[in-house]
C-alpha positions as CSV (number, residue, x, y, z in Angstrom):
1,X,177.2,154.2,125.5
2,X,178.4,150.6,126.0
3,X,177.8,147.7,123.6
4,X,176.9,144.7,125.3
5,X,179.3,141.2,124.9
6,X,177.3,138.4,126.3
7,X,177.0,139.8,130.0
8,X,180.0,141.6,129.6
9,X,180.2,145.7,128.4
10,X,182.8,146.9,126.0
11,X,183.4,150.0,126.4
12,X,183.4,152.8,123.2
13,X,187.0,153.8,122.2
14,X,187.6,157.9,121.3
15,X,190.3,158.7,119.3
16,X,191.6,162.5,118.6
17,X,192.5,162.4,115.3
18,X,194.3,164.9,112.8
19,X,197.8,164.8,115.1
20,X,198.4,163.8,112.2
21,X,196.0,162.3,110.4
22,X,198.2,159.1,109.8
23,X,199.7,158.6,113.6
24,X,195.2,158.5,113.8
25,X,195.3,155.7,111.4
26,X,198.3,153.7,112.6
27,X,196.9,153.7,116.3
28,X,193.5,152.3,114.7
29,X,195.7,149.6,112.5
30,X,197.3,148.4,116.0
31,X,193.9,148.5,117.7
32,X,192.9,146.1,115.4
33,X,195.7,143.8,115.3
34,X,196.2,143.6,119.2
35,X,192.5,143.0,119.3
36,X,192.0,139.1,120.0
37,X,189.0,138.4,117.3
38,X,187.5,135.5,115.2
39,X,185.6,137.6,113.3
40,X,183.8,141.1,112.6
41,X,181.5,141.6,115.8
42,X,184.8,140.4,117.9
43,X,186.6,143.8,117.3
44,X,185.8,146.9,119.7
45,X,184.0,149.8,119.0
46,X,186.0,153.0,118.3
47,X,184.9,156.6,117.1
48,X,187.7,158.6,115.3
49,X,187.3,162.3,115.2
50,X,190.1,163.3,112.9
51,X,190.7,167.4,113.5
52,X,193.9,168.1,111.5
53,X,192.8,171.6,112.1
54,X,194.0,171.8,115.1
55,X,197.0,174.1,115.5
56,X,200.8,172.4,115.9
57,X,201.4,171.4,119.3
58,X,205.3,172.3,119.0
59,X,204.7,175.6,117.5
60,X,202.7,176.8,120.4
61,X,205.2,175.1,123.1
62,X,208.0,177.4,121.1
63,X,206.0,180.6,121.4
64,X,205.1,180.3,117.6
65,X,201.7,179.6,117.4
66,X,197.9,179.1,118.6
67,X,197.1,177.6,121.5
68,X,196.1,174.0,120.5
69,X,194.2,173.2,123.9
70,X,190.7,174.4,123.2
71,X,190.2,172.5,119.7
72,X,191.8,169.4,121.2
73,X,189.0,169.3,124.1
74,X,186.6,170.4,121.8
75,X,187.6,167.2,120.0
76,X,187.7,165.4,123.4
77,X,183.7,166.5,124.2
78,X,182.7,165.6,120.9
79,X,184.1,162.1,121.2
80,X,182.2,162.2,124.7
81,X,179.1,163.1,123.7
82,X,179.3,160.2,121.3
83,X,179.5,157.8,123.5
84,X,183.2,157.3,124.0
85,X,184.1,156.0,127.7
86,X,187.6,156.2,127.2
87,X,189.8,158.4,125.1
88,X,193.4,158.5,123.7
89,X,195.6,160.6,121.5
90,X,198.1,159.7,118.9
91,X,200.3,162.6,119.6
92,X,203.1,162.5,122.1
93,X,203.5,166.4,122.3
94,X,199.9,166.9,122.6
95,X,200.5,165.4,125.9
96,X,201.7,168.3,127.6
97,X,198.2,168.9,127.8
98,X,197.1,165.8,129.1
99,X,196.2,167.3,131.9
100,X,194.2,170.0,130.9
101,X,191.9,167.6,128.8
102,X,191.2,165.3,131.1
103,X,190.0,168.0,133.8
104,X,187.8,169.1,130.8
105,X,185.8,165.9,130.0
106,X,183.0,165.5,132.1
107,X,183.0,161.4,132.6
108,X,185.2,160.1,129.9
109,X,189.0,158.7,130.7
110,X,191.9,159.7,128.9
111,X,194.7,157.4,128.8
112,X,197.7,158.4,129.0
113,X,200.3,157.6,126.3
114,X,203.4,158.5,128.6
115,X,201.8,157.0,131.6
116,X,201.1,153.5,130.0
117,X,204.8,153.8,128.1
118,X,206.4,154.3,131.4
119,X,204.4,151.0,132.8
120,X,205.5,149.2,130.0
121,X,209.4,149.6,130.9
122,X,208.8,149.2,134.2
123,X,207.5,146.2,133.9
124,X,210.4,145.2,131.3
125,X,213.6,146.3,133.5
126,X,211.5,145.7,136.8
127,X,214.3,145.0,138.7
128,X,217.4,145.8,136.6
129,X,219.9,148.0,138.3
130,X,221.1,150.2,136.8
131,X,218.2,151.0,135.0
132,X,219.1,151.3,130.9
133,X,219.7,154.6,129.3
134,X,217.1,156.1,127.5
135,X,217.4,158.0,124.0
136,X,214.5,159.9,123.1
137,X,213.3,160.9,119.6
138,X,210.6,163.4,119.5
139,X,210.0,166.8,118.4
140,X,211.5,169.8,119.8
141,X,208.2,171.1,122.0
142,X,209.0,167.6,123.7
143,X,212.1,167.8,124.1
144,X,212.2,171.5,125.6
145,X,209.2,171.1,127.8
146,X,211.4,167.8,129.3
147,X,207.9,165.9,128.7
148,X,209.2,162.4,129.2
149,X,211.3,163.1,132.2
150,X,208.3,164.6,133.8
151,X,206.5,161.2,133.9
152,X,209.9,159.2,133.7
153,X,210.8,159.7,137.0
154,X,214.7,157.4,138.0
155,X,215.1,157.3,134.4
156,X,218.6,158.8,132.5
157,X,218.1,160.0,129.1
158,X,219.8,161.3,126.4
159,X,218.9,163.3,124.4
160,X,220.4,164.4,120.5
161,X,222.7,167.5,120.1
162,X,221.4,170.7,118.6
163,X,222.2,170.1,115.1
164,X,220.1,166.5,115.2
165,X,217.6,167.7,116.9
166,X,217.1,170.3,113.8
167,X,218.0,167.3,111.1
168,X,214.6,164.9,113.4
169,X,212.4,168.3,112.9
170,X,213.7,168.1,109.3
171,X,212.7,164.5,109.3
172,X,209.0,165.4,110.4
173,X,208.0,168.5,108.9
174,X,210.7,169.4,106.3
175,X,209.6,169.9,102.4
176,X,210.7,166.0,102.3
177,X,209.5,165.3,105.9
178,X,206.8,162.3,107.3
179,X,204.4,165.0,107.2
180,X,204.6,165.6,103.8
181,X,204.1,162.0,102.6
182,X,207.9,161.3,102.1
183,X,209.1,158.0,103.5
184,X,212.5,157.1,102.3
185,X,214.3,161.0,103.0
186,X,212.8,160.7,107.0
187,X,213.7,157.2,107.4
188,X,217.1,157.9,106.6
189,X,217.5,160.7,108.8
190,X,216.0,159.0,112.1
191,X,218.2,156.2,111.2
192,X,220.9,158.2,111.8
193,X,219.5,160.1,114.5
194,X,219.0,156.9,116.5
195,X,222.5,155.5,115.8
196,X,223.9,159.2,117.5
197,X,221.7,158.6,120.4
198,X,223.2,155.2,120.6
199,X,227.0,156.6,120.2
200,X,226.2,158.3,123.2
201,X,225.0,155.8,125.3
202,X,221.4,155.3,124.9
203,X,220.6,151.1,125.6
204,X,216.6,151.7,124.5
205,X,215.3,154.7,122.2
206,X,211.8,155.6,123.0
207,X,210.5,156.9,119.3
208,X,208.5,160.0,120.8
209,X,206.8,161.3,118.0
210,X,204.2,159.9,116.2
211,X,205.3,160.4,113.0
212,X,209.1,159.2,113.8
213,X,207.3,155.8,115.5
214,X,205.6,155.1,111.9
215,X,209.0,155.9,110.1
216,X,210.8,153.9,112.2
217,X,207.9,151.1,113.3
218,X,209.6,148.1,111.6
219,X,213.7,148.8,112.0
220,X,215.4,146.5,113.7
221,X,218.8,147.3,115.3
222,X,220.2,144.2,117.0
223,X,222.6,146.9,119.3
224,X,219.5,149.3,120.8
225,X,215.7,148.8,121.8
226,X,213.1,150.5,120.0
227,X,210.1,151.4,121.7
228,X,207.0,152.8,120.3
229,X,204.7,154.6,122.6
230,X,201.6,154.3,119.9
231,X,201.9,150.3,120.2
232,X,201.6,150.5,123.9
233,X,198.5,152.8,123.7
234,X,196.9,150.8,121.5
235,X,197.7,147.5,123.6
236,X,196.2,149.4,126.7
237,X,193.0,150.3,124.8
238,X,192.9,146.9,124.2
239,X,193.3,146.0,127.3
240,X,190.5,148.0,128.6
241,X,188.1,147.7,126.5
242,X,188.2,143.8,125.5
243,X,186.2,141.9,128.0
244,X,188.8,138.8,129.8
């Protein structure tokens, strides 16, 4: 289905939600604000089909759990058949299987969160040599499976030592973690995360986790670039969808 603008189409937004559910709701609060609107009818159509259910992304990647794939196509062809012409996920792991999904759907587009990231920085060091080192936060099924490297191609990145790594999983599903509501416990932790990654070398910190992007959304750090992958979806979507 497309909703008609004048003689332009805007085309339906899909969202798999549940990864988790509030990396769903901050993609839909930067929808909304990158959205150029006067009023109500202005703002685009989106569908959210929020599926906490399915199983954790990382746990699978680490041979410790359910394959995630079939519920988050289900998901996908739900969003489909209800009208959505393009579809995007809040979840940087769930990525690994970007692939798989969109060889699923049947006419719908999934946009890429790593793809449209790696435009983004492009187009922002296009033509700085050398190119600025990367840190990456993100869970440990990202790191292991070298996700971003796959689509970063010429990028250098560094990555956290074993023992941060543990304290960012801490940070995101720990008794205290994002995913448990807590705030002020994960923010610390990322803070310092980020400032180790920085030690080290990294000139921009891609926040590579959902969760870590909404703990870390409004830091600033004078010394280091921090760049949030959900933003940048949300900005393509936009872009997309929004007639001129």
């Amino acid at each position: 289905m497309q909703i008609k603008a004048g003689q332009k189409h805007i085309k339906k937004i899909g969202i798999i939600g549940g990864m988790g559910p509030m990396a769903t709701l901050d993609l839909y609060d930067w929808i909304i604000k990158l959205t150029p609107a006067r009023k109500d009818q202005d703002h685009l159509p989106v569908i959210i089909n929020n599926a906490p259910q399915i199983p954790d992304r990382t746990s699978f990647l680490l041979g410790e759990g359910r394959d995630p794939r079939p519920e988050i196509l289900s998901a996908a062809l739900e969003l489909e058949r209800g009208g959505a012409k393009i579809i995007a996920m809040p979840c940087n792991t769930a990525h690994c299987f970007a692939n798989f999904i969109q060889r699923g759907l049947k006419k719908a587009e999934l946009i890429n969160m790593l793809t449209e990231t790696k435009k983004y920085l492009d187009g922002q060091f296009l033509g700085t040599l050398p190119k600025p080192k990367l840190g990456l936060l993100a869970t440990t099924g990202t790191i292991k499976t070298n996700l971003y490297q796959k689509y970063f191609q010429g990028w250098h990145f560094i990555l956290p030592d074993e023992t941060t790594q543990n304290s960012v999983m801490d940070a995101i599903y720990g008794k205290n973690g994002i995913k448990s509501g807590r705030t002020k416990y994960p923010r610390q932790i990322l803070r310092q995360a980020a400032e180790h990654l920085h030690k080290n070398g990294a000139e921009v910190i891609i926040l590579g986790c959902s969760e870590i992007s909404l703990s870390l959304k409004n830091e600033k750090n004078n010394s280091v670039c921090y760049i949030n992958p959900i933003k940048i979806l949300a900005k393509a979507l936009v872009g997309k969808c929004k007639p001129n």
